[in-house]
C-alpha positions in Angstrom: 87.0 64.7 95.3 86.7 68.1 93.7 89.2 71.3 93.3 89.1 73.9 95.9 87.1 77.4 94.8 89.0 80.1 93.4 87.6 82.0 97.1 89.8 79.1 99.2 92.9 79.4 96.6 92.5 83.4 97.0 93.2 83.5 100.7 97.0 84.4 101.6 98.8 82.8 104.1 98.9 86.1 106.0 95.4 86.8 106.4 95.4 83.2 108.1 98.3 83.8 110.0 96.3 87.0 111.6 92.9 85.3 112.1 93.8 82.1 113.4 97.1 82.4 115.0 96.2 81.2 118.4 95.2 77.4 117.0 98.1 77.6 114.2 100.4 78.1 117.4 99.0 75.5 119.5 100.0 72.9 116.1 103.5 74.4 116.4 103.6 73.8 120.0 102.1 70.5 119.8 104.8 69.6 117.3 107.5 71.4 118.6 107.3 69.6 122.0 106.6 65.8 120.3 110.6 65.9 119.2 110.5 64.2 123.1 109.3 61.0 121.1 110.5 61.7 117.6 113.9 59.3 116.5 116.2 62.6 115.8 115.9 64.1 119.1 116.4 59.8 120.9 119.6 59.6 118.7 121.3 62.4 119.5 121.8 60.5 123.4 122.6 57.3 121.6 126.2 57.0 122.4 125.4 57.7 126.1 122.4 55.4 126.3 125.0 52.5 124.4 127.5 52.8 127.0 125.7 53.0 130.0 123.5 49.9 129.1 126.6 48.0 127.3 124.5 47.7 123.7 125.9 47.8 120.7 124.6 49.5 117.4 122.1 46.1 116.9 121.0 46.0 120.5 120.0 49.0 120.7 118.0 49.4 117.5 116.5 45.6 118.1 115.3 47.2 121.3 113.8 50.7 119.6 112.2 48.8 117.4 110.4 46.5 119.9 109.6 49.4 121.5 108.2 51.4 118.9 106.2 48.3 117.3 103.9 48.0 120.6 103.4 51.8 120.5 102.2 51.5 117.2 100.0 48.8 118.1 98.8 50.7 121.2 98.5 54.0 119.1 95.6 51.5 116.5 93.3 51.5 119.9 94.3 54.6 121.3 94.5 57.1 118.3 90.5 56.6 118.0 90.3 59.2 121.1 90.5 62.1 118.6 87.1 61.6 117.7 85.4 61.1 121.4 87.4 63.7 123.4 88.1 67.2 122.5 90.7 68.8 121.3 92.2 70.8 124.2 91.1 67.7 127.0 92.7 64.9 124.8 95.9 67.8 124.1 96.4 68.1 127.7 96.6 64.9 128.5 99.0 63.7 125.5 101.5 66.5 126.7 101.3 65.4 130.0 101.8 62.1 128.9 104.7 63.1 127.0 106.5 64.8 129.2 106.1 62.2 131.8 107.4 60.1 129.2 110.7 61.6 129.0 111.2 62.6 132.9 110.7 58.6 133.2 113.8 58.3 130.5 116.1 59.8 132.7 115.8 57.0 135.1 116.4 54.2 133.0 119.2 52.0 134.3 118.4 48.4 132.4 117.1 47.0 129.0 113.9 46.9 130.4 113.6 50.0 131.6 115.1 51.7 128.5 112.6 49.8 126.4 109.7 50.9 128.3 111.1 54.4 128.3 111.2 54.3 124.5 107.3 52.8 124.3 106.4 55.8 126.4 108.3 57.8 124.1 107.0 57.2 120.8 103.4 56.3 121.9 103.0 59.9 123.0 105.4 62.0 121.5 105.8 60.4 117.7 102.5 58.8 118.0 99.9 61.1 119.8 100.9 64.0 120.0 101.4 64.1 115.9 98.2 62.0 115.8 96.2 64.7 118.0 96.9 67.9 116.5 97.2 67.1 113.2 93.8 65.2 113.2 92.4 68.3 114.5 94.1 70.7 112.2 92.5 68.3 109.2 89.1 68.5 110.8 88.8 72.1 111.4 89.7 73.9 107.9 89.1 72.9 104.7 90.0 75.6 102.4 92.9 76.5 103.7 93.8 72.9 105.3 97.0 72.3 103.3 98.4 75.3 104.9 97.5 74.8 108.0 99.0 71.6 108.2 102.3 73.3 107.2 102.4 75.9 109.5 101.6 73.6 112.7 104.5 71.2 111.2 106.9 74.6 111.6 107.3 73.6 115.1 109.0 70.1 114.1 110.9 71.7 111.7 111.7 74.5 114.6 113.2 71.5 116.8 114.7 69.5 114.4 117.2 73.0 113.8 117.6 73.5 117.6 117.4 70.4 119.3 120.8 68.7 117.6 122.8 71.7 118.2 121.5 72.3 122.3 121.9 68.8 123.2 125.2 68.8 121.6 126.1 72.2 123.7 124.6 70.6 126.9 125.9 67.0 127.0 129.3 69.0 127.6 128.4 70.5 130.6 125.3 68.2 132.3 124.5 64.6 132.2 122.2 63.3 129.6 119.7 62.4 132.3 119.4 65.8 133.7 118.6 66.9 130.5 115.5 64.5 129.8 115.1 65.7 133.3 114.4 69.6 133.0 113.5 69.8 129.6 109.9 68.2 129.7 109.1 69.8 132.9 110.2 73.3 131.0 107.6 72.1 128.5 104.7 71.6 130.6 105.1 74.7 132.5 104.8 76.9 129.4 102.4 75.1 127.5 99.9 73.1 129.4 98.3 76.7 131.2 97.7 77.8 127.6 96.6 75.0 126.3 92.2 75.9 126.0 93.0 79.6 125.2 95.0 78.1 122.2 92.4 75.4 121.3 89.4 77.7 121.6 87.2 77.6 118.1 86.7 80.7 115.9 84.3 81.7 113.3 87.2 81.5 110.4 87.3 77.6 111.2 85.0 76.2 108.1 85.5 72.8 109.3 82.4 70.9 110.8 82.6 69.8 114.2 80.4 72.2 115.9 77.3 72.5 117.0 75.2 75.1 117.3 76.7 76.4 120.4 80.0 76.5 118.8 81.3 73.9 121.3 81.3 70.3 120.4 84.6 68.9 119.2 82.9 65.5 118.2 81.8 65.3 114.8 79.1 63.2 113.0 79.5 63.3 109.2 77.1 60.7 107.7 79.0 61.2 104.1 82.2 60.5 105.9 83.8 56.8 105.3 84.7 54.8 108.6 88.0 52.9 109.1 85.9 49.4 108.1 85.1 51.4 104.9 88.8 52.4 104.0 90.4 48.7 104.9 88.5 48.1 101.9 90.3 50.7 99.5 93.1 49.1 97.3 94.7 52.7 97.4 95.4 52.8 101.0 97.2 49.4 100.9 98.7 50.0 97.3 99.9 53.4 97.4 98.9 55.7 100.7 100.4 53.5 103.6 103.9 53.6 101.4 103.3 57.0 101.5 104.0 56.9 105.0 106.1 54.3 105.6 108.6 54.2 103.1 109.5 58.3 104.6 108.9 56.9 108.2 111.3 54.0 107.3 114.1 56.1 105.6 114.0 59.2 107.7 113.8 56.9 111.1 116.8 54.8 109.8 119.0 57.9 109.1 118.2 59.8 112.2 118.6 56.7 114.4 121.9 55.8 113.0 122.8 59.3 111.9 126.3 59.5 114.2 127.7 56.5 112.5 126.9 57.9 109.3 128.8 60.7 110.1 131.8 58.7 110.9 131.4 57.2 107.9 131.2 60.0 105.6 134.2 61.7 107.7 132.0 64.3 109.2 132.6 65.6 112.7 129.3 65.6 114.3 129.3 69.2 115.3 129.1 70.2 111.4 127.1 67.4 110.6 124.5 69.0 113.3 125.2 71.8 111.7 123.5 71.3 108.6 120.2 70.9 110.3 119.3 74.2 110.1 119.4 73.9 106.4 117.3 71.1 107.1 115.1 73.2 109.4 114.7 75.7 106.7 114.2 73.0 103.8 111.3 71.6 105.4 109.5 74.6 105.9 109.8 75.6 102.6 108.5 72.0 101.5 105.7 72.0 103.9 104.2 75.3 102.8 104.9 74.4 98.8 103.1 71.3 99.8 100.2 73.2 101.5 99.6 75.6 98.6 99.5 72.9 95.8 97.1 70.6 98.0 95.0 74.0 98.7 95.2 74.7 94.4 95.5 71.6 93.1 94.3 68.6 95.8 97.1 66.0 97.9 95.7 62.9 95.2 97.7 65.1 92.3 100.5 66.0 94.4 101.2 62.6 96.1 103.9 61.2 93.9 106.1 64.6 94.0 106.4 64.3 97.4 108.8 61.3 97.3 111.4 62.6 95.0 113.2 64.8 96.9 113.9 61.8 99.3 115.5 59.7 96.6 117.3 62.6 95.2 118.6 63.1 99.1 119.8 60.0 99.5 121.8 59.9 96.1 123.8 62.9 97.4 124.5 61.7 100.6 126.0 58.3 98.4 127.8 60.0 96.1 128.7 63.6 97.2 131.9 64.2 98.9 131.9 67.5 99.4 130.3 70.4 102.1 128.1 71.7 99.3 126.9 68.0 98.4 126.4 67.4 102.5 124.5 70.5 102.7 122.3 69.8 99.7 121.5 66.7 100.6 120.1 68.0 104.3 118.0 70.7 101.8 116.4 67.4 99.8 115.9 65.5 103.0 114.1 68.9 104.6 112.2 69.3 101.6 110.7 66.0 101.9 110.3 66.1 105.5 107.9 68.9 105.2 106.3 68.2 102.3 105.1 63.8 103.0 103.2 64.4 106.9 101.0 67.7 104.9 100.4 65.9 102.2 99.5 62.7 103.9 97.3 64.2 106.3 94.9 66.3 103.9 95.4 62.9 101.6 93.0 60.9 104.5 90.9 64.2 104.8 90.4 64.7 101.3 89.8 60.8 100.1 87.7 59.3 103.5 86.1 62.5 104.8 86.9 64.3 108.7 83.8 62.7 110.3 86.0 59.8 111.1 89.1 60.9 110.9 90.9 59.9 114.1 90.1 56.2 113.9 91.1 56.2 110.3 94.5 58.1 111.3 94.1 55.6 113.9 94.7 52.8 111.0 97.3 54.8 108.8 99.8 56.0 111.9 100.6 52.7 113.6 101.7 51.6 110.2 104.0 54.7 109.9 104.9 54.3 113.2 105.6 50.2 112.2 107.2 51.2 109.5 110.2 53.6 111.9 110.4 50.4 114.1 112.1 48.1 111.4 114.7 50.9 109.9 117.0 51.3 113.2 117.0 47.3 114.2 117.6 46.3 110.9 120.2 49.3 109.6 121.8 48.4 113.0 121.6 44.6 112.1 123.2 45.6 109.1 126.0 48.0 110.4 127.2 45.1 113.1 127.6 42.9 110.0 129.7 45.5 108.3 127.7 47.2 105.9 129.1 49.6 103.9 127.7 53.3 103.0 126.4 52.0 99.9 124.5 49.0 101.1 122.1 51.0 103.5 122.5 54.2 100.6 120.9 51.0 98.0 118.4 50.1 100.8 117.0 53.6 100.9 117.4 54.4 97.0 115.1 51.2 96.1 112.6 51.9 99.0 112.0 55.7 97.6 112.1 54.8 94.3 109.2 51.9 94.4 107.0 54.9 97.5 107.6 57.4 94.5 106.0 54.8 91.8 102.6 53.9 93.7 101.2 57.2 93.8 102.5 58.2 90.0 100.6 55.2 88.5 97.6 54.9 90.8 96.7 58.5 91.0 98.3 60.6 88.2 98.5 58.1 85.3 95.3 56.2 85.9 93.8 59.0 87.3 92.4 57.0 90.2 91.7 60.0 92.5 87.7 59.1 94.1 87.1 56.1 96.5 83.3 54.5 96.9 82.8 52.5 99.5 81.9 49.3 98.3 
């Protein structure tokens, strides 16, 4: 692992912006669109969904998380697609599957139903459609990779600002099942036409991948590592997959329980949705500090920063009482949002190469994905049992605190940045 040249820290974020706007846009869409599948977007009909099945907080987080453990199981098989189909075929087909996904939900009526709605959910929209774009963003620039990354993840942080407050607005006037009704199918229309004018390469892209026609998607990187290789890393075990799982299992748990948190703290739930857009606006701002320190300074260096806005979030939301306190703490929480996926994602491409790159997400994803499984069934366990604020506050605190050690010792302190395969 080396520092990128003074030429790939010299290129501004505009100049990217104006050359390469069309595949940046189709990362936005591609995240924008995979809130279908993503926990904050499934909460926000969680009172609906409770009533109309009977489930109480438990139930229904048991059943997420059974749901969401065979999607990340299914994603280990399925996320190795990215390197055999190309980019706009295998993006076609994962909005498709999405949005199928969520016209399905609609028309769930038992426990069964609901928990194959939710498999469909997450497989495609958490799982794939995160999985396919930002495998391809990875693969195709290098230079400027850490910023690309950030500006496709705008379009999460785009929905995660709209979504609360729209559902909020139409639950008053339709039925939540309309809703997971006419959205998707709003989603394919403008999107899936588009879809290989967006994906088409250029000649800024200084990733490999092509060949000399300019045409192949597939690539064959001899110096790239294979997922055999990186099973054999200590670093992914020790410090990368906590990386991902720790957020996935602290942001998941909040998201998914988010209304009763609300009642907790006293919060009406219109200005707790509120605060999203200073979430909105946190994360962008941590995704694109992310993106220009892993462009100046690589993701092994940065790694451990990335985890302490999330403890810092959580401590406000303990201890603060106040609006300001609220509202800072949805700032942390943004912050970290945006800054873990970019850094995580040019951490694979940096350490094990691109050749390989969607088997080895392939690996790391299901266990992100594993990892946002266990936070709602046992938070919910948890809340059924009476747990106060501060037990699942202490449960978050000492899971951030241990994903923010890993990466400090391993990387920065022992400096144990380069990975050979054995």
């Amino acid at each position: 692992m080396t520092l990128p040249s003074p030429a790939a820290r010299s290129i501004s974020i505009g100049n990217l912006l104006s050359t390469e706007w069309r595949f940046l846009l189709y990362g936005m869409l591609m995240s924008f669109w995979s809130g279908f599948g993503q926990t904050f977007f499934i909460s926000l009909f969680s009172a609906e969904i409770r009533q109309d099945l009977s489930l109480s907080h438990g139930d229904f987080g048991s059943y997420y998380a059974i749901a969401t453990t065979a999607s990340a199981i299914t994603l280990f098989w399925l996320g190795k697609l990215a390197d055999t189909i190309s980019v706009p075929r295998l993006s076609f087909m994962t909005l498709g599957g999405v949005c199928l996904a969520a016209m399905y939900f609609s028309t769930v009526g038992s426990v069964l139903a609901l928990t194959f709605g939710i498999y469909f959910l997450r497989l495609s929209g958490q799982g794939m459609m995160y999985h396919v774009y930002s495998t391809a963003i990875s693969r195709r620039y290098i230079a400027t990779r850490g910023r690309a990354l950030a500006i496709s993840g705008f379009g999460m942080n785009i929905g995660e600002a709209f979504f609360p407050i729209f559902v909020i607005i139409a639950l008053s006037v339709l039925d939540w099942r309309v809703i997971w009704m006419l959205v998707p199918l709003f989603a394919f229309i403008t999107f899936a036409p588009f879809m290989q004018f967006l994906t088409a390469r250029t000649a800024h892209q200084d990733g490999p991948g092509k060949t000399a026609h300019g045409t192949d998607e597939i690539v064959q990187n001899d110096a790239s590592y294979r997922r055999s290789d990186v099973a054999g890393d200590n670093a992914f075990w020790c410090v990368i997959i906590w990386l991902m799982m720790v957020p996935g299992f602290t942001i998941t748990g909040l998201f998914f329980h988010q209304i009763h948190i609300a009642d907790l703290k006293q919060i009406p739930l219109l200005i707790w949705s509120s605060n999203y857009i200073w979430y909105a606006l946190a994360a962008v701002g941590g995704a694109f500090l992310a993106g220009i320190l892993i462009d100046r300074y690589t993701a092994h260096r940065i790694a451990a920063i990335t985890q302490m806005p999330m403890l810092l979030a959580f401590l406000f939301l303990w201890q603060g009482e106040s609006a300001m306190a609220i509202a800072i703490f949805f700032i942390l929480f943004g912050i970290a949002g945006g800054m873990v996926p970019t850094t995580v994602s040019a951490l694979l491409a940096e350490r094990y190469g691109t050749g390989w790159l969607g088997e080895i997400k392939a690996l790391a994803t299901p266990l992100n994905v594993f990892s946002s499984a266990l936070s709602p069934a046992l938070m919910g366990i948890m809340i059924d049992r009476g747990a106060s604020l501060s037990d699942l506050m202490l449960l978050m605190i000492g899971c951030c605190i241990f994903s923010l050690a890993m990466p400090l010792i391993w990387f920065n302190l022992l400096g144990l940045t380069h990975f050979r395969k054995p």
